[in-house]
ROTOR-40414 format. One record per residue: residue in three letters; chain; residue number from 0; x, y, z of N, C-alpha, C in turn. Coordinates in steps of 0.02 Angstrom, whole numbers, padded with zeros to 5 digits. Layout:
BEGIN
- ALA | A | NUM | X | Y | Z | X | Y | Z | X | Y | Z
...
//
This chain:
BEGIN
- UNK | A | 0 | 02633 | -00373 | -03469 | 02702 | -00351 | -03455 | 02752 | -00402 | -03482
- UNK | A | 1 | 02794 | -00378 | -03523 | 02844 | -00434 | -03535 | 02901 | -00433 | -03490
- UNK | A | 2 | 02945 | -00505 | -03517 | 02971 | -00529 | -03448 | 03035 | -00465 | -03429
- UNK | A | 3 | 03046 | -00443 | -03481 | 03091 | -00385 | -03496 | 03092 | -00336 | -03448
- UNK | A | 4 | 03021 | -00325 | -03442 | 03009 | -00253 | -03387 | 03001 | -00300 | -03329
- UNK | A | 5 | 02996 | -00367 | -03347 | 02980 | -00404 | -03249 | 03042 | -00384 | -03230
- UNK | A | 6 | 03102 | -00400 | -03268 | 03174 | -00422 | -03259 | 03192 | -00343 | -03206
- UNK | A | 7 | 03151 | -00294 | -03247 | 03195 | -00241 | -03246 | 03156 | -00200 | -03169
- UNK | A | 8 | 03217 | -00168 | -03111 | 03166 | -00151 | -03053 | 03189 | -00042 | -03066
- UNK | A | 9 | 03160 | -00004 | -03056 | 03160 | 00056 | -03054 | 03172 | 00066 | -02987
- UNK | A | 10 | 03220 | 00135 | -02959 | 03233 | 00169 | -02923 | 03241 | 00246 | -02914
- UNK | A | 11 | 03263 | 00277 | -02878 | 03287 | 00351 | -02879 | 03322 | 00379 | -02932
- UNK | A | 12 | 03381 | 00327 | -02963 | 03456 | 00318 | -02980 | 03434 | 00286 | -03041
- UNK | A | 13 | 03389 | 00266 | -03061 | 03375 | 00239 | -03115 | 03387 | 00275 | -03197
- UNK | A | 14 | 03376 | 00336 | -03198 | 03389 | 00365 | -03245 | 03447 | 00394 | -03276
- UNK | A | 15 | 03490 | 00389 | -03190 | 03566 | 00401 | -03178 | 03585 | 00349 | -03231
- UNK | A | 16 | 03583 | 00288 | -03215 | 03632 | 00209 | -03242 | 03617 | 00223 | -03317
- UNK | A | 17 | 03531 | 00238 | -03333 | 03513 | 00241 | -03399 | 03575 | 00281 | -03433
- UNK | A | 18 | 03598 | 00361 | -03408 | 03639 | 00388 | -03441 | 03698 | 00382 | -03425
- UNK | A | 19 | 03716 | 00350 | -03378 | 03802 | 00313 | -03381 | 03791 | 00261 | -03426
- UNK | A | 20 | 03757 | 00233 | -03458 | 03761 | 00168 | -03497 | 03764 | 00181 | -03558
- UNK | A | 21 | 03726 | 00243 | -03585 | 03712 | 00258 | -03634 | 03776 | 00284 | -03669
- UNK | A | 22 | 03811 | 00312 | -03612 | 03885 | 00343 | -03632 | 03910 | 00301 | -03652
- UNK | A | 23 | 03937 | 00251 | -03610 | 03999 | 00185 | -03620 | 03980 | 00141 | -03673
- UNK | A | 24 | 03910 | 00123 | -03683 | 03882 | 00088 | -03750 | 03904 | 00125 | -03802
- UNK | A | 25 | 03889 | 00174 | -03807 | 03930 | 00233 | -03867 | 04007 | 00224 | -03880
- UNK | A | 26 | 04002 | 00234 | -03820 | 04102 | 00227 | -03824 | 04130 | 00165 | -03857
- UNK | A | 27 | 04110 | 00106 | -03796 | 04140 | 00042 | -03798 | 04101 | -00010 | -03843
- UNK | A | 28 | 04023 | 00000 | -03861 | 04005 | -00072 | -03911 | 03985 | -00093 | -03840
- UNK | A | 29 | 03926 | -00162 | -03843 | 03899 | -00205 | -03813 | 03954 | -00230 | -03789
- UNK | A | 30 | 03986 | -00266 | -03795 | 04038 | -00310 | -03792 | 04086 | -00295 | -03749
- UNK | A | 31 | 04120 | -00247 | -03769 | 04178 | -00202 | -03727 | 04152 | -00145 | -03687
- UNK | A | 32 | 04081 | -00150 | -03676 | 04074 | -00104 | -03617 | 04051 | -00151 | -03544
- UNK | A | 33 | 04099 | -00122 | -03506 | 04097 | -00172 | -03442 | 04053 | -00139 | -03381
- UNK | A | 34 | 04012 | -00199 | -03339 | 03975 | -00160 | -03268 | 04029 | -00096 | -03210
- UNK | A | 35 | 04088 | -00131 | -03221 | 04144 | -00088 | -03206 | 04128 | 00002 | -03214
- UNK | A | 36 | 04139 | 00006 | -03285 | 04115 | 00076 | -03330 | 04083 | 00095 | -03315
- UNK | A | 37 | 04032 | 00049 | -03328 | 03950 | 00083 | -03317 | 03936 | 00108 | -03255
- UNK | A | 38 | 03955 | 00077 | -03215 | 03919 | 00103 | -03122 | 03981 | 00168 | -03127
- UNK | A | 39 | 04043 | 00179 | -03149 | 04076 | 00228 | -03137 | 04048 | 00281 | -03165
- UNK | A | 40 | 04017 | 00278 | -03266 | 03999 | 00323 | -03272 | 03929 | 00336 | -03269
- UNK | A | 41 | 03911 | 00295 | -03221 | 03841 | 00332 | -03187 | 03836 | 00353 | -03136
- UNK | A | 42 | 03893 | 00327 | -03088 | 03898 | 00362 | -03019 | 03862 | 00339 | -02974
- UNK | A | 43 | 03859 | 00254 | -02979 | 03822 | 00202 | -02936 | 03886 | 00161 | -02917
- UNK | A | 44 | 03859 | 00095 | -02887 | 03889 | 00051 | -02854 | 03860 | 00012 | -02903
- UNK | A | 45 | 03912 | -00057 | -02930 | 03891 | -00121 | -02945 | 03852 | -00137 | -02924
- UNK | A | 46 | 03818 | -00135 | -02855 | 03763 | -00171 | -02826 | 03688 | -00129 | -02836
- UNK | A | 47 | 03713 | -00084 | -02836 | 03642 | -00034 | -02856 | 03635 | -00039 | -02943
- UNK | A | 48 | 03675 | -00047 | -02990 | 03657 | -00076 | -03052 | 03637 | -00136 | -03068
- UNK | A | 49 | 03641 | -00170 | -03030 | 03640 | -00253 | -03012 | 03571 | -00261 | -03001
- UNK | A | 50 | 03540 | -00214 | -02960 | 03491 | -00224 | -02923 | 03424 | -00182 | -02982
- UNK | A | 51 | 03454 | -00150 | -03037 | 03416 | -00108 | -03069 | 03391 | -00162 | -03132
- UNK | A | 52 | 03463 | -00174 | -03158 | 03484 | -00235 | -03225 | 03528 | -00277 | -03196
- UNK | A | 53 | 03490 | -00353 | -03196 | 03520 | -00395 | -03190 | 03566 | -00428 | -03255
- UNK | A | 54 | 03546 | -00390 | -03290 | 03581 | -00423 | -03367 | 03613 | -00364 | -03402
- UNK | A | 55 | 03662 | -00356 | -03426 | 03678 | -00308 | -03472 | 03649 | -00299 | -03521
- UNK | A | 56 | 03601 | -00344 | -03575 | 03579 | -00353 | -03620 | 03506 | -00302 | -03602
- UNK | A | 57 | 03481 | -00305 | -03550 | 03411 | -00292 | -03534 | 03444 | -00213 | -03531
- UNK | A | 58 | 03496 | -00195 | -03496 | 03512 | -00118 | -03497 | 03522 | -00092 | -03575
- UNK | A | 59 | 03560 | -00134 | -03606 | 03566 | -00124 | -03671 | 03511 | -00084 | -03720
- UNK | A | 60 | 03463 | -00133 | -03697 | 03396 | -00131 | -03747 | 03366 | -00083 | -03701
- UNK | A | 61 | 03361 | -00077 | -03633 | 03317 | -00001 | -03602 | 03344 | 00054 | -03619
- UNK | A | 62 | 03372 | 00081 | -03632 | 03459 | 00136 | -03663 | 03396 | 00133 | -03738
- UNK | A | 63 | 03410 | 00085 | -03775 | 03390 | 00095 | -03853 | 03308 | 00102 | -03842
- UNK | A | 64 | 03284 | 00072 | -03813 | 03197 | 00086 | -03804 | 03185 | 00143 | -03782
- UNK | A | 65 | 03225 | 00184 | -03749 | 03199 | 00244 | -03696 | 03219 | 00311 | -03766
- UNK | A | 66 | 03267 | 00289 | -03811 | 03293 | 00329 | -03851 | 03245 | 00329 | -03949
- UNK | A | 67 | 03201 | 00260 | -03944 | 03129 | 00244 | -03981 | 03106 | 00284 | -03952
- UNK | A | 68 | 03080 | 00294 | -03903 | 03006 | 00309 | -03873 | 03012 | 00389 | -03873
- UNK | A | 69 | 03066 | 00417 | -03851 | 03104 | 00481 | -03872 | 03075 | 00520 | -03933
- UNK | A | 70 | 03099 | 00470 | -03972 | 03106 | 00521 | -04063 | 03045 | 00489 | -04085
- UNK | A | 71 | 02992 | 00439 | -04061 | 02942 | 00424 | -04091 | 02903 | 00500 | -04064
- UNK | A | 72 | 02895 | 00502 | -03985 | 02848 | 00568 | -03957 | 02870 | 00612 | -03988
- UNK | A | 73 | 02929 | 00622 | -04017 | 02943 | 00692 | -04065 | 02905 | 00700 | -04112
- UNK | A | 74 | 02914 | 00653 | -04150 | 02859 | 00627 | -04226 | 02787 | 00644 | -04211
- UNK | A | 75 | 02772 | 00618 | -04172 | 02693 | 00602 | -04167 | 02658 | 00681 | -04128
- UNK | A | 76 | 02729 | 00696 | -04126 | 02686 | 00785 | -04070 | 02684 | 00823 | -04135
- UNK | A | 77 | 02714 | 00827 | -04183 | 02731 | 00849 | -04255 | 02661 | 00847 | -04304
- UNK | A | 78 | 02633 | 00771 | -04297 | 02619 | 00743 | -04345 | 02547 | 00752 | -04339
- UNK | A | 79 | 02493 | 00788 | -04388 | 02404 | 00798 | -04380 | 02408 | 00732 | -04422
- UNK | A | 80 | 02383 | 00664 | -04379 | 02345 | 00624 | -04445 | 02283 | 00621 | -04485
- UNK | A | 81 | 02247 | 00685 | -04460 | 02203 | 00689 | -04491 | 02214 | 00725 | -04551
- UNK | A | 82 | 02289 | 00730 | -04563 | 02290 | 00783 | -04639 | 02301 | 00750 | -04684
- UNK | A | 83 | 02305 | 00759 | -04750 | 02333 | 00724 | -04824 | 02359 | 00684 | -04800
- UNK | A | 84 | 02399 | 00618 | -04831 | 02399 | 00557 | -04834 | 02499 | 00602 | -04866
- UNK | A | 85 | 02499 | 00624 | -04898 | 02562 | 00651 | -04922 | 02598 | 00689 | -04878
- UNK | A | 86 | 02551 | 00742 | -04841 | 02566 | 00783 | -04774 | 02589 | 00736 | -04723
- UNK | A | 87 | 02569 | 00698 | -04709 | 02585 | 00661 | -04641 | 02653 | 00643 | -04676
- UNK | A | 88 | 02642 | 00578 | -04744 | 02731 | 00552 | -04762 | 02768 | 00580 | -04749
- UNK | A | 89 | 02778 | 00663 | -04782 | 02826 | 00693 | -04774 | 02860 | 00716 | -04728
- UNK | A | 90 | 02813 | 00731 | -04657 | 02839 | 00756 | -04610 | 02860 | 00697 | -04585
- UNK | A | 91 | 02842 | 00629 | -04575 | 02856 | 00572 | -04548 | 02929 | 00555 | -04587
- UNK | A | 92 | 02951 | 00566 | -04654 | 03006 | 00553 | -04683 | 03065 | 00596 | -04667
- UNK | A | 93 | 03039 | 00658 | -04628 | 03093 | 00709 | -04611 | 03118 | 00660 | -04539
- UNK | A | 94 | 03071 | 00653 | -04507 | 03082 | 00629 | -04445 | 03133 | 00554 | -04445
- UNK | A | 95 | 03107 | 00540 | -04507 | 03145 | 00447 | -04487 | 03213 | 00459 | -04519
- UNK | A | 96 | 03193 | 00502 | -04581 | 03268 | 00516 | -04605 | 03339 | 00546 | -04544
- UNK | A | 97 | 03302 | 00594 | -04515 | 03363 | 00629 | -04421 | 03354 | 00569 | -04399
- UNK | A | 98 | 03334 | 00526 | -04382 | 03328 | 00478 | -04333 | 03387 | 00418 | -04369
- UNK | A | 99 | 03357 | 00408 | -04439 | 03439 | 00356 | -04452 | 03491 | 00374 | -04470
- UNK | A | 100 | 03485 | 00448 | -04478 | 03573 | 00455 | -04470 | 03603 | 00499 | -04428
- UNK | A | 101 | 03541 | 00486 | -04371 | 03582 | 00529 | -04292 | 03664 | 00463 | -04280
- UNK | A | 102 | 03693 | 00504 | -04222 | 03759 | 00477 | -04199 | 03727 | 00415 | -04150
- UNK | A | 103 | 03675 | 00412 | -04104 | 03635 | 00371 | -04068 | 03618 | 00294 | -04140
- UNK | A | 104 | 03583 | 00309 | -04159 | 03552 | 00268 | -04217 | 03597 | 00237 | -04246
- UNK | A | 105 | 03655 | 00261 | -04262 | 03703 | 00227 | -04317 | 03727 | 00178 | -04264
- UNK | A | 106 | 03736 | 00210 | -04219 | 03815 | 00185 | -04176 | 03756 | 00108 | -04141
- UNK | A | 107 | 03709 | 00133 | -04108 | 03670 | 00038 | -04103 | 03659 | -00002 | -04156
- UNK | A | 108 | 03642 | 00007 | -04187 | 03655 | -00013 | -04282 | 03720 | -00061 | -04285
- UNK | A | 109 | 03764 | -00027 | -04271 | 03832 | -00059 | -04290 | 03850 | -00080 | -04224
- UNK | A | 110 | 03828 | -00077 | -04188 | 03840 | -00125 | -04124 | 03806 | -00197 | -04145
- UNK | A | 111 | 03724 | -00182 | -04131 | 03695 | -00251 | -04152 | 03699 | -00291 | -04229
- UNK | A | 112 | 03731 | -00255 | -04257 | 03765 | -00316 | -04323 | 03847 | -00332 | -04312
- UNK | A | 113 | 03860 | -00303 | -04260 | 03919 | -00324 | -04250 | 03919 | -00386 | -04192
- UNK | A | 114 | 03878 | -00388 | -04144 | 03854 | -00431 | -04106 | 03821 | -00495 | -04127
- UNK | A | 115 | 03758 | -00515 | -04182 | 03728 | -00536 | -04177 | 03727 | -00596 | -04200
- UNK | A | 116 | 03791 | -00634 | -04226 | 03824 | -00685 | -04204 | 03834 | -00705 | -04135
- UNK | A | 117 | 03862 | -00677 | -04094 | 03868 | -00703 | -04026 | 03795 | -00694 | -03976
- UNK | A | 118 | 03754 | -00653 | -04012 | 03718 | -00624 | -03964 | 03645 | -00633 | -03996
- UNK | A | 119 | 03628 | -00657 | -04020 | 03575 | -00660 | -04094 | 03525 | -00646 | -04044
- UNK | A | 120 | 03504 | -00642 | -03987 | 03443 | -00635 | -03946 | 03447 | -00560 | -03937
- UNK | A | 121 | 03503 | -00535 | -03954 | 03506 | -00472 | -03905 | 03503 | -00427 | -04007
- UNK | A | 122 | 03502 | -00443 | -04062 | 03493 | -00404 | -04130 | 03405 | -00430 | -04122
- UNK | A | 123 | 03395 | -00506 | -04111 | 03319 | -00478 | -04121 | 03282 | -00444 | -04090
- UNK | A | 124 | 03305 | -00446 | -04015 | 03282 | -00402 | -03981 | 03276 | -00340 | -04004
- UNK | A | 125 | 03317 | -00282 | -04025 | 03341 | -00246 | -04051 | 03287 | -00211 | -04118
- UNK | A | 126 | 03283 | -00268 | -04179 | 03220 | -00289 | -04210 | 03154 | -00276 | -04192
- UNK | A | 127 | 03133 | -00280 | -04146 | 03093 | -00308 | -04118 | 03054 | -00233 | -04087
- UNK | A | 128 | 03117 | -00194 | -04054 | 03100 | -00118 | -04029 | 03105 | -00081 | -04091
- UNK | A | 129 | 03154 | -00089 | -04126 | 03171 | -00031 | -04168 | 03124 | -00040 | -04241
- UNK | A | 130 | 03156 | -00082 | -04268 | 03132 | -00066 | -04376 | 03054 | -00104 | -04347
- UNK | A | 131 | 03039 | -00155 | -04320 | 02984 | -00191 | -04305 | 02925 | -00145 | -04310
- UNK | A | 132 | 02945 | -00113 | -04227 | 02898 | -00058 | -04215 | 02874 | -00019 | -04254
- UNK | A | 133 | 02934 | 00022 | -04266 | 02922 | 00098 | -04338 | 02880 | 00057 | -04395
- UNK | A | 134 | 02897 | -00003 | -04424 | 02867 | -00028 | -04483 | 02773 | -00049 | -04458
- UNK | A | 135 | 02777 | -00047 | -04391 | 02714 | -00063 | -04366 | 02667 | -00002 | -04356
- UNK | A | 136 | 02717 | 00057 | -04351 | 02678 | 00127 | -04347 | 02646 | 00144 | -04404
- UNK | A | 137 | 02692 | 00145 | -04454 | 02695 | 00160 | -04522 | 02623 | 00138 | -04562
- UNK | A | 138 | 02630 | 00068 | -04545 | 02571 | 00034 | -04592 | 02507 | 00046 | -04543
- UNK | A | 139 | 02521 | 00045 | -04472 | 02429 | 00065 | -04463 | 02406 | 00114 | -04494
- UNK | A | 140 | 02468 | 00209 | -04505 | 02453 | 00235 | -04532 | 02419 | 00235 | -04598
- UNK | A | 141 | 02484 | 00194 | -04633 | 02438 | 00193 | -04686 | 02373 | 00139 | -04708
- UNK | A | 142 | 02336 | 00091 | -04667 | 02300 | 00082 | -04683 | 02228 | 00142 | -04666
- UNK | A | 143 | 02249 | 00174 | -04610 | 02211 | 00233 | -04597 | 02198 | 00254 | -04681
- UNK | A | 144 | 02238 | 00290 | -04697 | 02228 | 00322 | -04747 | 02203 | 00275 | -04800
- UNK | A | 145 | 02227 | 00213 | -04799 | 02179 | 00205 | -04853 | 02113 | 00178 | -04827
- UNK | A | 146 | 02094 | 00189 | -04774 | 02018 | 00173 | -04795 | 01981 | 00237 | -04767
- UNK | A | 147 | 02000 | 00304 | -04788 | 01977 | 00350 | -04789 | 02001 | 00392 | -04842
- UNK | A | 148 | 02029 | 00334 | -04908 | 02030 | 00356 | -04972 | 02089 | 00400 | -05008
- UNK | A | 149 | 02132 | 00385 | -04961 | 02196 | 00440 | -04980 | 02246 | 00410 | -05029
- UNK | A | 150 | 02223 | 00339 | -04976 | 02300 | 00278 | -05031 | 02277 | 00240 | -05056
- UNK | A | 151 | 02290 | 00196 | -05095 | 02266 | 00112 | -05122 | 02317 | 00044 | -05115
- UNK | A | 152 | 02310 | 00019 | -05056 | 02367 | 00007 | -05039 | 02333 | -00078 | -05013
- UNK | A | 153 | 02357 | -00123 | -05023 | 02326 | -00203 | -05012 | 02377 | -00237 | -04916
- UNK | A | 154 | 02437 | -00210 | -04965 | 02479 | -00230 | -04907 | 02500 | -00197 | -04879
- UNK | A | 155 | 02497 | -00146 | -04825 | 02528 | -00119 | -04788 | 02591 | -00116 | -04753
- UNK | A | 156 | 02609 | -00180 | -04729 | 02668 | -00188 | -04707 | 02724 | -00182 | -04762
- UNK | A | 157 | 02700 | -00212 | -04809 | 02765 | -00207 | -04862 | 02762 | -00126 | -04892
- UNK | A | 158 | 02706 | -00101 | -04880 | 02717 | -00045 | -04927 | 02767 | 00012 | -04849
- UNK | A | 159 | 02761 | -00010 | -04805 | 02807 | 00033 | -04736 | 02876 | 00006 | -04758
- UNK | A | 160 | 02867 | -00047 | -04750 | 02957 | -00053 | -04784 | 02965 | -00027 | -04822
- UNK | A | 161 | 02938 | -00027 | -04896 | 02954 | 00004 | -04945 | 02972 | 00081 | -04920
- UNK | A | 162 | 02939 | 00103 | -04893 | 02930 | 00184 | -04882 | 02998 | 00214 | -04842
- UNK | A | 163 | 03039 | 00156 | -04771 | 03080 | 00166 | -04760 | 03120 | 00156 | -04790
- UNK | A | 164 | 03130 | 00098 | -04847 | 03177 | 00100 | -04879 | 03205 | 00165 | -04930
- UNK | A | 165 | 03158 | 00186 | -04966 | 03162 | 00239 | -05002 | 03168 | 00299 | -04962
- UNK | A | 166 | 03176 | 00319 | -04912 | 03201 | 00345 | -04852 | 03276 | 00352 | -04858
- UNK | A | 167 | 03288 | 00286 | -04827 | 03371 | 00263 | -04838 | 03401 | 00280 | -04902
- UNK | A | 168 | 03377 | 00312 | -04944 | 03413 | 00305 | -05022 | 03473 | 00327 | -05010
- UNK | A | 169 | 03564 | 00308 | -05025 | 03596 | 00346 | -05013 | 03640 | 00350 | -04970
- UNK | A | 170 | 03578 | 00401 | -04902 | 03605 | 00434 | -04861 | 03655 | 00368 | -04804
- UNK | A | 171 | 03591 | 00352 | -04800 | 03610 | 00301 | -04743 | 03676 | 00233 | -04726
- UNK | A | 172 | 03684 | 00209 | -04829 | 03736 | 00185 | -04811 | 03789 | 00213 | -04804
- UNK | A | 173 | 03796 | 00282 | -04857 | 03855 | 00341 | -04825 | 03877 | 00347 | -04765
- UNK | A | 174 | 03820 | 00350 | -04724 | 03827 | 00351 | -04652 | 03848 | 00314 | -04632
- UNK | A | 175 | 03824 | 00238 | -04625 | 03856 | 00182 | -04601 | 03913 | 00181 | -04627
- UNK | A | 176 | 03954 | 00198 | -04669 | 04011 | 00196 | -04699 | 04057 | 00254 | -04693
- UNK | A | 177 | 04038 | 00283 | -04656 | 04081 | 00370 | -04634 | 04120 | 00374 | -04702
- UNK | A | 178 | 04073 | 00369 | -04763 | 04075 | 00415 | -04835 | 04060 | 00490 | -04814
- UNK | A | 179 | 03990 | 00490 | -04784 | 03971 | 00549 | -04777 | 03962 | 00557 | -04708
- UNK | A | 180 | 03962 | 00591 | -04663 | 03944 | 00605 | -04584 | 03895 | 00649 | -04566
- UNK | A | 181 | 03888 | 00710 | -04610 | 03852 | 00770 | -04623 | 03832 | 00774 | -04694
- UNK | A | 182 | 03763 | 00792 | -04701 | 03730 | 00805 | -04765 | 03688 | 00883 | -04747
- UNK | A | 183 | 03712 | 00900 | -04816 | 03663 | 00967 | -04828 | 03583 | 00953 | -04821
- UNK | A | 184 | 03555 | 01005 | -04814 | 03493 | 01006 | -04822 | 03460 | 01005 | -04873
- UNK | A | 185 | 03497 | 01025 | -04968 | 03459 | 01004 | -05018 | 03483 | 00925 | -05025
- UNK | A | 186 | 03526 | 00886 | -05003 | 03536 | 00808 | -05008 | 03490 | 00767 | -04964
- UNK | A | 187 | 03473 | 00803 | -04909 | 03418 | 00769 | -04864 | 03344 | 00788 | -04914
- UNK | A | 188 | 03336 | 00852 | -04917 | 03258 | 00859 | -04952 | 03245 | 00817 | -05005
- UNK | A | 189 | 03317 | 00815 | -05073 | 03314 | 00760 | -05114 | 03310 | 00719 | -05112
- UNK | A | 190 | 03326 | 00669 | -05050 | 03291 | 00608 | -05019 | 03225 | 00619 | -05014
- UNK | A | 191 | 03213 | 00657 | -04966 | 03144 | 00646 | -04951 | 03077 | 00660 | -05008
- UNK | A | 192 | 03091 | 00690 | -05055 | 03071 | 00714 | -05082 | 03068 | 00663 | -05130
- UNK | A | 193 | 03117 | 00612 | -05143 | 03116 | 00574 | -05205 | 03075 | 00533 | -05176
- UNK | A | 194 | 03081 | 00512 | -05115 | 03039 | 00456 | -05069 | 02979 | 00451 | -05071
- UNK | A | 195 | 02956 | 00509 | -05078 | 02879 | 00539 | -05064 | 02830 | 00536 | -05130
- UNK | A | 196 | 02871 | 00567 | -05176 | 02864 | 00568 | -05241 | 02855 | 00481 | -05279
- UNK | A | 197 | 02895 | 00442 | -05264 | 02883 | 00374 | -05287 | 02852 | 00333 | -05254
- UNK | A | 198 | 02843 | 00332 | -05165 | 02793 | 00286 | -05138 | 02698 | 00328 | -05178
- UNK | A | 199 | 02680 | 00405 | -05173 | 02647 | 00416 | -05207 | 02622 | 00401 | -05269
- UNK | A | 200 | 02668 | 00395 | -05299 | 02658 | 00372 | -05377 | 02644 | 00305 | -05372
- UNK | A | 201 | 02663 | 00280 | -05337 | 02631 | 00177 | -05319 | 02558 | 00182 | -05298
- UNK | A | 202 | 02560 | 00237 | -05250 | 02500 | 00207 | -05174 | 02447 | 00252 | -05183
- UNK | A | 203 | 02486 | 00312 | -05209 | 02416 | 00387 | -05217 | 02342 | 00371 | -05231
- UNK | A | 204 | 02298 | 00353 | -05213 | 02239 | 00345 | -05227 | 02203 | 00404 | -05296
//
């Protein structure tokens, strides 16, 4: 158990604070969202949030972990790994592609690089749940596949970055940059599709 979940105690009301927090983090940024807010828009007492998260930082990161664990069980209810090595990418590239340029995703994104000067414990943290993890899913997958002959692949980890990166083509800094807010569905497939198409052409066994 890390000290994270020691820190952290569960109650009745617990899921309540989760979604009053989740609001005002949206709204206000790490920074400018106050215990004030939060117990109002969860419909607790300071002392009953107090008693849940002793740290804002630890609510911070339960809000963003509970919202991982979310869109990963989406993925993975989706996903046969026992199929093609191309079958799985693709559906896994639809998934990560909604996931980084949901309104949730962007908006912690630009919280924790806006923070992580003052807060550098609370972006690696952040790290640590979010790109860490996914890049950790990614490559067990694909060493799966390659040693049941699908890929040819030495490094795994680098080839998951690679794979999200080519993901991101595009779309994502648009997003971060409210260039674009909404994309069609042939601009998403052409991502994904270019993505798929060139980690293949590297890794295809």
């Amino acid at each position: 158990m890390t000290a994270v979940a020691q820190a952290i105690k569960k109650g009745r009301k617990f899921d309540q604070v989760l979604e009053g927090a989740r609001s005002v983090f949206l709204r206000d940024g790490f920074e400018g969202a106050s215990v004030d807010d939060i117990a109002r828009a969860a419909g607790v007492s300071k002392a009953t949030l107090y008693n849940y998260f002793p740290d804002k930082r630890l609510l911070f990161l339960e809000v963003f972990q509970r919202e991982c664990q979310r869109q990963t069980g989406a993925a993975l209810a989706e996903i046969d790994m026992s199929a093609p090595a191309a079958e799985v990418l693709h559906t896994a590239a639809r998934h990560l592609v909604a996931s980084l340029l949901s309104d949730f995703n962007q908006a912690m994104f630009r919280i924790c690089v806006a923070e992580a000067d003052r807060f550098p414990e609370l972006a690696a943290a952040f790290y640590e749940t979010g790109p860490r993890a996914l890049r950790k899913q990614i490559a067990d997958f694909l060493r799966l596949a390659s040693d049941r002959g699908d890929l040819c692949i030495d490094d795994a980890r680098l080839a998951a970055d690679q794979f999200v990166e080519l993901c991101k083509a595009d779309l994502h800094v648009r997003r971060l940059l409210c260039v674009g807010v909404t994309f069609t569905e042939a601009e998403i497939t052409r991502v994904i599709d270019g993505a798929l198409a060139t980690f293949m052409a590297r890794y295809g066994a």
